[in-house]
Wavefront OBJ file of the C-alpha trace (Angstrom):
o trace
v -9.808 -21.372 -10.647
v -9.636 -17.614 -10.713
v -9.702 -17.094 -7.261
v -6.580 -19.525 -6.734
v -4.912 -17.706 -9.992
v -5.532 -14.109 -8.398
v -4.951 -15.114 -4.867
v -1.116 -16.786 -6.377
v -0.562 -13.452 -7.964
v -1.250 -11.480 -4.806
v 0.848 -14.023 -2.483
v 4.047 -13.961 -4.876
v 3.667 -9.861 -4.417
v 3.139 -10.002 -0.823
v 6.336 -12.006 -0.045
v 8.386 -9.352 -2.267
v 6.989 -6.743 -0.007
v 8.083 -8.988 3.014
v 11.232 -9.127 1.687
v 12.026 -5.561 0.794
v 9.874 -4.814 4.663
v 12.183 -6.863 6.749
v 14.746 -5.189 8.883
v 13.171 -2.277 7.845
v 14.063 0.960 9.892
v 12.277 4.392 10.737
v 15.986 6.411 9.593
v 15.063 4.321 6.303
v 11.617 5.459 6.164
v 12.521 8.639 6.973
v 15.372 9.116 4.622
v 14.773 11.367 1.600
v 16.609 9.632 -1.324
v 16.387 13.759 -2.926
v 15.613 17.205 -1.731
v 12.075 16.865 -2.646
v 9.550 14.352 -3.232
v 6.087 13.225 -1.378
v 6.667 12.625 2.540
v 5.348 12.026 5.539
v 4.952 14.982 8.500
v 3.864 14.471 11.774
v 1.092 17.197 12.956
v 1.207 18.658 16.084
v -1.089 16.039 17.910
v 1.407 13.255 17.308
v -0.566 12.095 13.853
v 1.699 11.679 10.985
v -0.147 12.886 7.504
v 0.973 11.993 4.201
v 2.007 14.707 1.420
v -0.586 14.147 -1.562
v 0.652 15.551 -4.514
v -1.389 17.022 -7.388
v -0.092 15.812 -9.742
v 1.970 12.443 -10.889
v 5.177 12.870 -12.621
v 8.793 12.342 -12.287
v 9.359 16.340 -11.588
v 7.682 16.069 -8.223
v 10.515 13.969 -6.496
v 10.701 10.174 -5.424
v 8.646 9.734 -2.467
v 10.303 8.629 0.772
v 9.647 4.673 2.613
v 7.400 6.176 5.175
v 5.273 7.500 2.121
v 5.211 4.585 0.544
v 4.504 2.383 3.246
v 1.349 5.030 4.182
v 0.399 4.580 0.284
v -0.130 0.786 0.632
v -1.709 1.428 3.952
v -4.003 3.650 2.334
v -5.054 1.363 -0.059
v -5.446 -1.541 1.493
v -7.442 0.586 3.723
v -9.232 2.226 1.100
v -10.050 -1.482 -0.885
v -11.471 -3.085 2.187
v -13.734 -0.261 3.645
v -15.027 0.036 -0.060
v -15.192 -3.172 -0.973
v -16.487 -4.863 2.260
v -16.955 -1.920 4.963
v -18.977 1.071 5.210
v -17.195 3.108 2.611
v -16.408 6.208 4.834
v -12.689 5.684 4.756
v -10.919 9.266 3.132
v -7.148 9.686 2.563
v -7.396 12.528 5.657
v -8.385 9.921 7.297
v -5.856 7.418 6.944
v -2.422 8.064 8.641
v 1.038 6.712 8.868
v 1.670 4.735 12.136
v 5.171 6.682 13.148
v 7.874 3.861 12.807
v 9.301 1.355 11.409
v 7.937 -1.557 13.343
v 4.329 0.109 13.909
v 4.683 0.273 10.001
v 5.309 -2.926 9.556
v 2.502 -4.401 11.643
v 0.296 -2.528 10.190
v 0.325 -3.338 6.875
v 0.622 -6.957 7.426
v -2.672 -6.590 9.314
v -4.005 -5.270 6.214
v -2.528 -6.894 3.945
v -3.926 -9.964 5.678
v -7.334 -9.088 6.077
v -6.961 -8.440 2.387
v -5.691 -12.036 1.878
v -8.975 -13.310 4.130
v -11.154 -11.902 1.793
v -10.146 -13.031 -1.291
v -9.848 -16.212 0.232
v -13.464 -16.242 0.993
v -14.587 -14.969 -2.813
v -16.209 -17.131 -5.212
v -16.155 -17.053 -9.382
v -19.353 -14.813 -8.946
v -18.130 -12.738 -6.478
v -14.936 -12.345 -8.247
v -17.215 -11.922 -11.565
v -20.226 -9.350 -10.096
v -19.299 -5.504 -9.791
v -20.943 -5.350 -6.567
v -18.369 -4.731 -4.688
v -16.025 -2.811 -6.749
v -16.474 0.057 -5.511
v -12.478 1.507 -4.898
v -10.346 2.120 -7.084
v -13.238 1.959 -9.564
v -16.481 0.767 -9.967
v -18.563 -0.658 -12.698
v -16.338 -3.764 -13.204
v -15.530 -7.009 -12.075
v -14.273 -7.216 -8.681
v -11.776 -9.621 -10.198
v -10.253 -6.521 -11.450
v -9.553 -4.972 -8.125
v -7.759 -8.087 -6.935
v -5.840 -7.798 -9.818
v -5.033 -3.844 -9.784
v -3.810 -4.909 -5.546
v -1.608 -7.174 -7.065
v 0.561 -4.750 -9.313
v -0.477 -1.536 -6.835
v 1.757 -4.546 -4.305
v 4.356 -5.175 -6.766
v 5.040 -1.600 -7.238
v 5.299 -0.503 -4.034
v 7.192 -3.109 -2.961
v 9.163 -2.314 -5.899
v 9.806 1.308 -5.057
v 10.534 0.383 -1.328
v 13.563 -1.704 -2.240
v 14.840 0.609 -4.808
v 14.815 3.377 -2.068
v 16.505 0.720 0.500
v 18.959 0.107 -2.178
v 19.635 4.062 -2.640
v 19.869 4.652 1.239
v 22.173 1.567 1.738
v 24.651 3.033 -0.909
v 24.529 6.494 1.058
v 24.703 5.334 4.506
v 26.707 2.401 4.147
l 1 2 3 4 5 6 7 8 9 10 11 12 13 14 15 16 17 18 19 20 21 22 23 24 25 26 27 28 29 30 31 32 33 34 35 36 37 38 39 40 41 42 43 44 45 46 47 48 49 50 51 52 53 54 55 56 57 58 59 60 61 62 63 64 65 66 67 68 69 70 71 72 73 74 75 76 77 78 79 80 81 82 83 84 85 86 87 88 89 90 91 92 93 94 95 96 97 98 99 100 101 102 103 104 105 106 107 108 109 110 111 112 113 114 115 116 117 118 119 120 121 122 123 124 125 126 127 128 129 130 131 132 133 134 135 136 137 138 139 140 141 142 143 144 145 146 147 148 149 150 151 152 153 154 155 156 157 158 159 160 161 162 163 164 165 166 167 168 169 170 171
């Protein structure tokens, strides 16, 4: 039962990020919706690195799509090396794919290896600790299903704010 509620939660924010995801575009990604605000920058051996602020609040800027895209990368990435990997996965580690449509491959590969896994919990998986290891540890692992489902929501969220915003300047 709360593997089926958990796993509903998830799916209902995974088809809002599908939504605000489709059609999406690297000028989009790209775009900054103001002069400053957490982006993406690609290095000069082609990898693109993410901007990691030190701080969170409103006076460091809204961060652009191809930030937010590499956030949920990140931690999806982050959630299943922790939780059922080897737990060597860093943020330096973890980069932005460089487009759109690499983008958007990528975290639906996530995002469904994600889905496989819950799939495959039971209550006392979803119950034990073991496994919580990302974003924090020492509770239920039912927790960090439930912490991907709003960490979805809000991205998704922020992505089709910023579509929104871009739409209205470019359109």
């Amino acid at each position: 039962m709360l593997r089926e509620t958990l796993t509903r939660q998830y799916d209902m924010a995974a088809k809002l990020m599908h939504f605000h995801l489709e059609g999406l575009t690297t000028d989009e990604c790209l775009w900054r919706p103001a002069p400053r605000g957490p982006g993406v920058h690609a290095r000069p051996d082609g990898k693109w690195i993410a901007d990691w602020p030190d701080r969170e609040d409103y006076a460091i800027g809204p961060p652009t799509i191809s930030w937010i895209t590499w956030h949920i990368g990140y931690w999806l990435t982050m959630v299943l090396d922790h939780s059922f990997g080897s737990a060597l996965q860093r943020r330096e580690t973890i980069f932005w794919p460089g487009d759109a449509d690499r983008t958007v491959d990528w975290i639906d590969d996530l995002e469904g290896q994600w889905r496989a896994r819950m799939e495959k919990l039971d209550e006392a998986d979803l119950l034990s600790s073991d496994k919580a290891n990302w974003p924090f540890q020492d509770r239920p692992l039912a927790d960090v299903v439930a912490w991907s489902t709003v960490e979805l929501t809000k991205n998704a969220s922020e992505i089709g704010y910023t579509r929104f915003l871009y739409a209205s300047h470019h359109g």
